[in-house]
C-alpha positions, 0 to 999 in steps of 0.5 A: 807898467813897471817903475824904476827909480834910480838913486844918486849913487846908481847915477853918480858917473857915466857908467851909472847912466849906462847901467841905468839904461841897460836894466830899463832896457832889458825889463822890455816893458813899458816904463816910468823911470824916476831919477834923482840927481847925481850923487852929491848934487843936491847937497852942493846946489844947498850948499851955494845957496847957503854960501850967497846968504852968506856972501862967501863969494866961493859960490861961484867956483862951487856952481861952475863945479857943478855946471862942470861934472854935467856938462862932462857928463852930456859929452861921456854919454851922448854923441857930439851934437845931442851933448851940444843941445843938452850942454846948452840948456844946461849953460841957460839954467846955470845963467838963470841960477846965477842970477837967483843966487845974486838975489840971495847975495843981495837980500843976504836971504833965501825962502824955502822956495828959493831952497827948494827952486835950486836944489830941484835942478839936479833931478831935471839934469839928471832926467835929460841925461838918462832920456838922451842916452836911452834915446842914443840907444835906440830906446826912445824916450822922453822926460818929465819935470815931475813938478807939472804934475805932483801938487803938493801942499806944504806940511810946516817943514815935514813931508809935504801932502800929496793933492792926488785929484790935482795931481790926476787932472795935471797928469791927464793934461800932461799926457794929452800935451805929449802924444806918446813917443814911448813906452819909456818917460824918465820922470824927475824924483823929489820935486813937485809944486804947491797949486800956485806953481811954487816949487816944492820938494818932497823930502830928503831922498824923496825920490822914493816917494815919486817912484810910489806917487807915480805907481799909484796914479798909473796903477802900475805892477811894481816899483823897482828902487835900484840903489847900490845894496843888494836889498833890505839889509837886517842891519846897517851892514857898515855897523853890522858886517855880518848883516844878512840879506832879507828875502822879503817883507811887509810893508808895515815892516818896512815901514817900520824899518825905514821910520826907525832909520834904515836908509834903504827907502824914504818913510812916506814911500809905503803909503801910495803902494799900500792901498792897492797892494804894489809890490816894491823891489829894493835892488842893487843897480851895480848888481842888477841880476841880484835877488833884491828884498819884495816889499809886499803885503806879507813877508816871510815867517821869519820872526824878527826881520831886522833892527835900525837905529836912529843915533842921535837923539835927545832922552828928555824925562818928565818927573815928579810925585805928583805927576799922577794927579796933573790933569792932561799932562800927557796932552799938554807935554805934547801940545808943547812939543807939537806948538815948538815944531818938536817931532816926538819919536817915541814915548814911555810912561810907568803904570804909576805916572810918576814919569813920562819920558819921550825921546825927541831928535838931538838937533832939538835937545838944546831947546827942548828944556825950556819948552818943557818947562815954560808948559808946566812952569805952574807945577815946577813951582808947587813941587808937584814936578821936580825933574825936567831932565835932558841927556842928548847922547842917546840912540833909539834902537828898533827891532822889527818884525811882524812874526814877534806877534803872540810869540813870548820871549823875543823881548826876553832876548833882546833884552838879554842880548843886551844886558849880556853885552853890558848895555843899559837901557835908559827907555823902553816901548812897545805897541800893541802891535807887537811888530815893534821894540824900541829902546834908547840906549847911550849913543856910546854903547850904540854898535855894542848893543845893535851887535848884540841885538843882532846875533842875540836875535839869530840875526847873525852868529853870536860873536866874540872877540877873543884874544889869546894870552901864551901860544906854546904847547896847549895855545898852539894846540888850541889854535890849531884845534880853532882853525879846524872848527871855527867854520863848522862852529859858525854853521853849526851852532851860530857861534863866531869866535874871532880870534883877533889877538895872540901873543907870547910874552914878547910879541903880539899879533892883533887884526881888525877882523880876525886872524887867519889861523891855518898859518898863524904861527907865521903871523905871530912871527912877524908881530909887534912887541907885546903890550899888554894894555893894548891888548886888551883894548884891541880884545875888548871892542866896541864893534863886536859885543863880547870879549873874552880872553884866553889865558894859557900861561902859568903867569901869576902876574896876569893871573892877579889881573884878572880882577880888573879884567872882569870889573871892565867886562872882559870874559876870561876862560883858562887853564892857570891855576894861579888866580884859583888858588891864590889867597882866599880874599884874591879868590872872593874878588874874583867871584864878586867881579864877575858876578857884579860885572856879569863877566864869566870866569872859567876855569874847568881845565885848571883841575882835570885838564879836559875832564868835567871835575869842577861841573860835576862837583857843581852839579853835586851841590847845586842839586843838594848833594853834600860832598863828605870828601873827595880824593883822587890822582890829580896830576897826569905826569904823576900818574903816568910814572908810578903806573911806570914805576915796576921796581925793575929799574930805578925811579930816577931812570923813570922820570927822565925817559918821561921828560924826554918823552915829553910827558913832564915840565922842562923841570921835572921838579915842577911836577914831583913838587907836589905844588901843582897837584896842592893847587888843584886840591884847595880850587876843588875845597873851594869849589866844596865851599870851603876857606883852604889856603895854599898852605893849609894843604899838607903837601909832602912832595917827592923832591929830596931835600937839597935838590930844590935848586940847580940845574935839571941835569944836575937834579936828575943826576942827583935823583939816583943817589935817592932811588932806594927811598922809592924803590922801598916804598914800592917794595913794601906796597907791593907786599901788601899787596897795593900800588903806589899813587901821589894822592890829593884829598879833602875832607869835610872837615877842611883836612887838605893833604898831597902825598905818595901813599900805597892804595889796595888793588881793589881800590879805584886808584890802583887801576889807572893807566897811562896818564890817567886822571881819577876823582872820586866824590864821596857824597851823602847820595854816592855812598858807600861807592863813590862817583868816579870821573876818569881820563886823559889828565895830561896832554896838550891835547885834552886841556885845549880841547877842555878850553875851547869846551869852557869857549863854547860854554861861554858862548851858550851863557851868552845866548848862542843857541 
């Protein structure tokens, strides 16, 4: 025998029915089919209740509401005389409702049997409609009022107990009274009855547990939960969208799942199925050939399985200095809980019981305190207690599985997940078991940290939300360079950079999700004008749990707010070498806001473009190296026309084929100035250890004089009548023997310079090509040769490649594998 238990979302119309027909008839096996009521249902007959308490005469209109979707129902589905039947019989329980309802108008009060009476009668609507559709379909069957059978005996407004000998000699008698007409019976979930025959119910989405009850008094093969997900979900996929289907697990494992939140089956469901090992199957009713989660004594190797939440709690902590010395003071907190009908859904106390704080649902915040202190009022006026503290805007955050077992690090990284994400954790728990960790997390940082926990665990990819400031030359490149790799990253690495923001300096483009770039540049088109606040707070959001941006502009503007942007936990990765070499006291801020607010700021590609120069220095110090100087071409441009430079034509006629070629600045001054290379040579003397100021670098550029301002026809124009200072310069190198290159050093001794001088030919300047980029550290390990890095030091190419290098490295701090 097989179960199948059918939600209300499964049955919320007449094609729910029907599909609800046709999977019970393709199994082709006999069959115990549970239903709840129509979606909706069951709320709205507790809401007419609470409306005649109320004497709020729409009652009636909400009834006959009600009456109304089930008589439709019945003529949908059934052919006109059996819908007439079955209208009929609804017609006499909507009179008999009616009438129970007039006595709660008049007594201005209901009981909880009065609830449980009316609130039980979508589930027996429910049954007769599917039996009646089966029975049209050539499918015989027949239906069961489940409260003829389950005997329950209430639990103080918890799940109720199951009376398993009654339910036995009730189940026998019932199947004596009904001679078998069918290997079909559609049987109603969530209802059952004391042993007085007063109604009763099983709980919200108790029909889970009929489903279970049913499985075990007939010892059936499986159960079957049909709902509309394809199955056990690692999270709930409307906070997680990248949430993944899980193949299967154990029933402690789900267990602990559902008890921690996770809406897929009603808490008490394992019990039944436990004991005599009944697998139970949790598919999609709108899926029916879906694979489905096995719930089943054991899962899959999968170390950690899922996470759920509980998102309104209530963190009440116990305090004082004497704490240790109360005698019972965990049982007498717990009486007091227990006596206030004040479930406790977690604890946690310190080695040193100076504390104890347990979590409680946020409905019973409000009363909580005072329970709490009329138990140990004795100990608040000695002083041995002197905190009672309630913060009812928390959530409980689970993470479950039974492989955590015996495997260190998995609460190492949860954790880590979380402080990454920037989330405190208020209370912290864990069982002996190991198969479960609990926290309790501000319910304003709930999405955050189940986000974080999520891709932190290998859940999902660690993703990012990224916006990217400047799409010209090097933002183009690197968009270009993301959309060929951002699938194969996701695949590869585990790593999820969305891009869901780009802008210029007059228009933005911003998408929820993230932006398709194989055609962005026609999206950033149609964008929004620029705004940066709004920016970045679309980047930074609380549904996905790192942020970072990208700035690829020479703005110092933005580059003076990058303080702010790390103080409110914004990662930052760029190519602008204006916040680096601003003044010194801007450059400390920035290092004390990312270090304070665990925001990373990185800026490899503001020295060597795509050339590890700033990691190489940092590995030098950080393994005890001292660095005695370093020197080195610094500027790809630079570089690129003085390897041109031969004396046979004139340095002027030089310098605008570069341009033309676009190998310059639009103003090639910009990169003759020297200020650039100046820039680059205080990042590095800072990097050393350093205090360099900009204007401490001796810089001696090749702009002449008088030529600062004006056009750049113009200064090109006026560049030749100074080809001779040059071309003499090169002459006389060249009879020494040496070549020509624009130099940036820094001593030990915090002597900075930029300028143009002649180096011997067996020197390693003198032998770049191209647009070559070389630095060389002179270090006490790397003496008298010096370590050389050396490459490509111009080209959008190789600094959007070096970007998205530091993206990734931003993505392995964050915990992607």
């Amino acid at each position: 025998m097989i179960i199948h238990k059918f939600g209300g979302t499964s049955l919320a119309d007449a094609a729910g029915f029907r599909r609800a027909a046709t999977i019970v008839a393709a199994a082709a096996r006999p069959s115990i089919v549970v239903v709840s009521a129509i979606a909706g249902v069951t709320d709205g007959l507790c809401a007419v209740v609470e409306a005649a308490v109320a004497r709020d005469p729409s009652y009636r209109e909400q009834l006959a509401g009600l009456q109304t979707t089930h008589v439709r129902a019945a003529r949908e589905l059934l052919p006109e005389d059996d819908a007439a039947i079955l209208v009929d019989r609804f017609e006499r329980d909507f009179e008999d409702l009616n009438d129970v309802l007039r006595a709660a108008w008049i007594l201005r009060d209901a009981s909880r049997g009065t609830f449980d009476m009316v609130a039980g009668y979508g589930e027996t609507w429910s049954a007769q409609l599917l039996a009646g559709l089966l029975r049209v379909q050539a499918v015989a069957g027949d239906w069961m009022d489940a409260r003829e059978v389950l005997v329950v005996a209430p639990n103080g407004g918890g799940v109720p107990e199951i009376l398993w000998d009654d339910c036995r000699e009730r189940l026998g008698a019932w199947r004596e009274s009904h001679p078998a007409t069918s290997d079909i019976l559609v049987v109603t979930g969530f209802i059952a009855s004391t042993r007085e025959g007063v109604p009763a119910t099983l709980g919200r989405n108790g029909s889970d547990y009929t489903a279970s009850i049913f499985a075990a008094l007939l010892e059936a093969e499986e159960v079957h939960i049909w709902s509309d997900v394809d199955g056990v979900m690692s999270a709930d996929p409307r906070l997680v969208p990248d949430a993944v289907l899980l193949e299967a697990i154990s029933y402690p494992e789900a267990s602990e799942l559902a008890y921690y939140g996770a809406k897929f089956i009603h808490p008490a469901t394992m019990g039944p199925v436990i004991e005599r090992a009944i697998p139970v199957w949790i598919r999609n009713s709108f899926n029916a050939g879906g694979q489905g989660t096995r719930i089943h004594v054991s899962g899959t190797s999968q170390r950690v399985k899922g996470l759920s939440t509980v998102e309104s709690v209530a963190l009440v902590n116990v305090e004082g200095s004497g704490l240790a010395a109360v005698a019972g003071m965990t049982d007498r907190l717990f009486h007091a809980l227990r006596e206030a009908n004040i479930s406790t859904l977690m604890v946690s106390q310190g080695s040193s019981r100076r504390s104890i704080c347990v979590v409680v649902p946020a409905a019973d915040a409000g009363r909580v305190k005072p329970v709490v202190e009329a138990a140990f009022m004795l100990e608040r006026h000695h002083g041995t207690i002197q905190t009672i503290e309630v913060d009812p805007d928390c959530t409980l955050l689970a993470v479950v599985g039974d492989g955590m077992a015996g495997h260190p690090g998995v609460a190492a990284r949860f954790f880590g997940a979380l402080g990454k994400a920037g989330v405190n954790i208020r209370a912290i728990a864990q069982g002996s078991s190991e198969r479960n960790i609990s926290v309790v997390v501000e319910r304003s940082d709930r999405i955050r940290a189940l986000r974080a926990a999520h891709s932190g665990l290998y859940l999902s990819a660690q993703s990012i939300s990224v916006g990217l400031l400047g799409i010209g030359t090097v933002g183009g490149v690197l968009l270009d360079q993301l959309a060929a790799r951002l699938a194969a990253i996701r695949e590869e690495l585990g790593i999820d950079l969305r891009v869901r923001a780009i802008a210029n300096t007059r228009t933005m483009r911003l998408d929820d999700r993230r932006i398709d770039l194989t055609d962005w540049r026609d999206r950033a088109e149609g964008g929004e004008p620029f705004d940066l606040e709004r920016f970045l707070g679309h980047v930074q959001t609380d549904s996905l749990p790192h942020s970072m941006i990208i700035d690829c502009t020479s703005s110092e503007a933005l580059a003076r707010q990058y303080v702010d942007w790390l103080k409110r936990g914004i990662h930052i990765v760029t190519p602008n070498k204006k916040a680096g070499s601003a003044d010194f006291a801007y450059f400390e801020q920035l290092r004390r806001a990312s270090r304070e607010s665990n925001a990373h700021y990185l800026y490899e590609t503001t020295v060597g473009a795509g050339l590890p120069v700033l990691q190489t220095l940092r590995d030098l110090i950080q393994t005890g190296d001292e660095v005695v100087r370093i020197e080195g071409v610094l500027s790809g441009t630079l570089s690129y026309l003085f390897n041109s430079f031969d004396g046979s034509r004139p340095f002027s006629e030089v310098v605008a084929e570069a341009r033309a070629k676009g190998f310059t600045e639009p103003d090639p001054r910009d990169d003759l100035s020297g200020m650039d290379v100046a820039r680059k040579v205080v990042i590095l003397a800072r990097e050393m250890g350093l205090r360099t100021e900009l204007e401490d670098v001796e810089l001696q550029g090749l702009v002449p004089p008088g030529l600062e301002e004006g056009s750049v026809d113009t200064f090109l124009e006026r560049l030749r009548d100074h080809d001779s200072q040059i071309t003499a310069l090169f002459d006389e190198a060249k009879a020494k023997g040496e070549k020509l290159r624009f130099v940036g050093s820094i001593d030990r001794d915090e002597r900075a310079t930029v300028r143009l001088q002649s180096v011997p030919d067996s020197h390693a300047l003198a032998r770049l090509h191209f647009t070559d980029n070389m630095v060389q550290f002179q270090t006490s390990r790397y003496t008298p040769n010096p370590l050389i890095v050396q490459g490509p030091g111009a080209g959008p190419e190789v600094t959007a490649g070096g970007i998205f290098a530091d993206m990734l490295r931003l993505a392995a701090y964050l915990g992607a594998s």
